[in-house]
PLY file of the C-alpha trace (Angstrom):
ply
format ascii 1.0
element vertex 148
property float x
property float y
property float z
element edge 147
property int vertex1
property int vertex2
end_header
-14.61 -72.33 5.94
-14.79 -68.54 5.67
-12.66 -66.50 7.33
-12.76 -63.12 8.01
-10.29 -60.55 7.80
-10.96 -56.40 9.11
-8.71 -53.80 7.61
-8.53 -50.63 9.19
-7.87 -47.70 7.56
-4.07 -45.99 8.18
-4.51 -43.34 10.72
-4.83 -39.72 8.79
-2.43 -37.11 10.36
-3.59 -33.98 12.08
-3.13 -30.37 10.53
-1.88 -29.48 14.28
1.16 -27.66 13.24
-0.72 -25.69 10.80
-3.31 -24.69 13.13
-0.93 -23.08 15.49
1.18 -21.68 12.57
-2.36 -20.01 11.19
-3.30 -18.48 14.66
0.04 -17.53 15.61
0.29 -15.27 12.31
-3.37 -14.12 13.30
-1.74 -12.75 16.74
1.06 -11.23 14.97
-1.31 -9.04 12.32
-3.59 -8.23 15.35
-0.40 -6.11 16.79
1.26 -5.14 14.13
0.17 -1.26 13.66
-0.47 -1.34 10.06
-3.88 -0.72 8.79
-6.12 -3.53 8.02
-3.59 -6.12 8.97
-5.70 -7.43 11.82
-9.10 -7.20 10.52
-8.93 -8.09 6.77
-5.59 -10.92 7.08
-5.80 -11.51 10.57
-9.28 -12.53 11.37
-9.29 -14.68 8.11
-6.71 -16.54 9.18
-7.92 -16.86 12.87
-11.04 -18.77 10.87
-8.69 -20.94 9.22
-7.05 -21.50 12.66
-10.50 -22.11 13.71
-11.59 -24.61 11.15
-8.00 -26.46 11.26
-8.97 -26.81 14.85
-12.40 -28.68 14.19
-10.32 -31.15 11.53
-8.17 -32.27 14.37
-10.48 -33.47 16.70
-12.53 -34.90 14.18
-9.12 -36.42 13.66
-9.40 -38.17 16.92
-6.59 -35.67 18.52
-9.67 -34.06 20.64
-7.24 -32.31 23.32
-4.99 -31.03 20.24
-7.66 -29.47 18.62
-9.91 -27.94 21.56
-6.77 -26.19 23.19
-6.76 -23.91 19.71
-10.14 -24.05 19.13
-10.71 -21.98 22.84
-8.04 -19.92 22.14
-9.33 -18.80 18.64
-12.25 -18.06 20.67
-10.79 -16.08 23.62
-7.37 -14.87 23.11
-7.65 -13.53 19.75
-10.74 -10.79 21.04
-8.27 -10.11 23.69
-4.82 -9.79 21.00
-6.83 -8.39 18.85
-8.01 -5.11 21.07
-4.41 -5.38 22.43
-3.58 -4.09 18.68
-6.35 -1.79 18.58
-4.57 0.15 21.54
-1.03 -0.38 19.48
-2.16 1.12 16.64
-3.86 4.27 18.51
-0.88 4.65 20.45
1.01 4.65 17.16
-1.43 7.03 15.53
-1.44 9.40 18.20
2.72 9.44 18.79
2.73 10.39 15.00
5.28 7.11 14.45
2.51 5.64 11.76
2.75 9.09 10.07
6.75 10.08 10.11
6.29 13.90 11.62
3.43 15.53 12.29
4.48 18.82 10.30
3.95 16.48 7.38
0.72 15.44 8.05
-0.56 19.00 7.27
1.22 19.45 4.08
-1.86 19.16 1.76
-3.84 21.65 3.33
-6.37 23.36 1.20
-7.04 26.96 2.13
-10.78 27.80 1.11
-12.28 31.61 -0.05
-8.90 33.06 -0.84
-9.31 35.64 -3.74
-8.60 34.12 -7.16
-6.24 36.84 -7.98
-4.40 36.18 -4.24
-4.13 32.32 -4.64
-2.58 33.23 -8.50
0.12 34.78 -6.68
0.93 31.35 -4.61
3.25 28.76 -5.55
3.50 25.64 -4.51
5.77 24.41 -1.18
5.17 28.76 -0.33
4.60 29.12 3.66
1.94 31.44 4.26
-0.10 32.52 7.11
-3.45 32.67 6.81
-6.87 33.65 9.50
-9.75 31.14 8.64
-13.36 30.76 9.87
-14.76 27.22 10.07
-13.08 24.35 9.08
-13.91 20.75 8.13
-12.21 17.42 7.86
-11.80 15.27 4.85
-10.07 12.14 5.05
-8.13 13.15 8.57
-6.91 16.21 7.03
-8.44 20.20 8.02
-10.21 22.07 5.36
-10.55 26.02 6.52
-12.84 27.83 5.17
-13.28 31.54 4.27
-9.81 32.33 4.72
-7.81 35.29 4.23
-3.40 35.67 3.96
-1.79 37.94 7.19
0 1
1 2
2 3
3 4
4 5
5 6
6 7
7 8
8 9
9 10
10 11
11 12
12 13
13 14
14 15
15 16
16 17
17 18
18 19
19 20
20 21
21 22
22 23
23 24
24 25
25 26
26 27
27 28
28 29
29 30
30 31
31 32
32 33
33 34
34 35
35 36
36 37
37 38
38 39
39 40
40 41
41 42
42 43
43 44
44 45
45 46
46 47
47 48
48 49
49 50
50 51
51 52
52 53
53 54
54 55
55 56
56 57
57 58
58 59
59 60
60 61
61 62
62 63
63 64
64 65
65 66
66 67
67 68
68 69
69 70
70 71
71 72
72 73
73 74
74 75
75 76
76 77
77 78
78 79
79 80
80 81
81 82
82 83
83 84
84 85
85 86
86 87
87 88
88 89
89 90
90 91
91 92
92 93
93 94
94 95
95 96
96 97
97 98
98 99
99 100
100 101
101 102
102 103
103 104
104 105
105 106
106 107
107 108
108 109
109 110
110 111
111 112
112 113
113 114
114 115
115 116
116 117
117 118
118 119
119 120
120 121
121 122
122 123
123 124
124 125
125 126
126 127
127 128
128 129
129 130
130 131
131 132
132 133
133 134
134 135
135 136
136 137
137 138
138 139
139 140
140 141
141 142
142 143
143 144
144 145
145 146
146 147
């Protein structure tokens, strides 16, 4: 007589926690107004967030997966551009750059005479009439200038 015996595997556990954790800290870089937060830590670990997502319902914990699976999907667009308007508000209140009288600092005055910008030192206030002007990396470069 032969008899038979099934073993089932032991249930594996769900990464549930850590799926939540991973797209909770997505939502928090989306806000926070610091460059490149949301985009290059953020939306990495919204695809973690994603992927833990597909592990638990392939888990069998369907309803505990799909819940932050949609969510990955539709909320974090919507946190996302929520921190996108943060950030510009930040920008434009000058908060992400201290005052705005710093900001200007490092401004390069173009066509002075050599003999004129000899005579500078640096931290002088000066007042100078320019024509044209360009930007390079946020900051104004006049051109063809001339000290009042």
């Amino acid at each position: 007589m032969n008899t038979v015996t099934e073993v089932t595997p032991a249930p594996r556990s769900a990464p549930v926690a850590a799926t939540w954790i991973c797209l909770g800290l997505a939502w928090l870089l989306f806000v926070v107004p610091v460059p490149g937060a949301g985009l290059f830590v953020g939306w990495p670990l919204n695809l973690v967030a994603f992927i833990l997502a597909i592990v638990v319902m392939s888990r069998g914990r369907t309803a505990a997966g799909l819940v932050p699976l949609i969510m990955s999907l539709v909320i974090s667009p919507v946190v996302y551009f929520i921190g996108l308007a943060i950030f510009a508000v930040a920008l434009s209140s000058g908060a992400a750059y201290g005052d705005v009288g710093e900001l200007f600092m490092g401004v390069q005055a173009n066509g002075l005479p050599e003999h004129v910008a000899a005579a500078l030192h640096k931290g002088q206030q000066i007042t100078a009439a320019c024509t044209g002007a360009s930007l390079m990396v946020g900051s104004p470069v006049p051109e063809d200038c001339e000290l009042r």
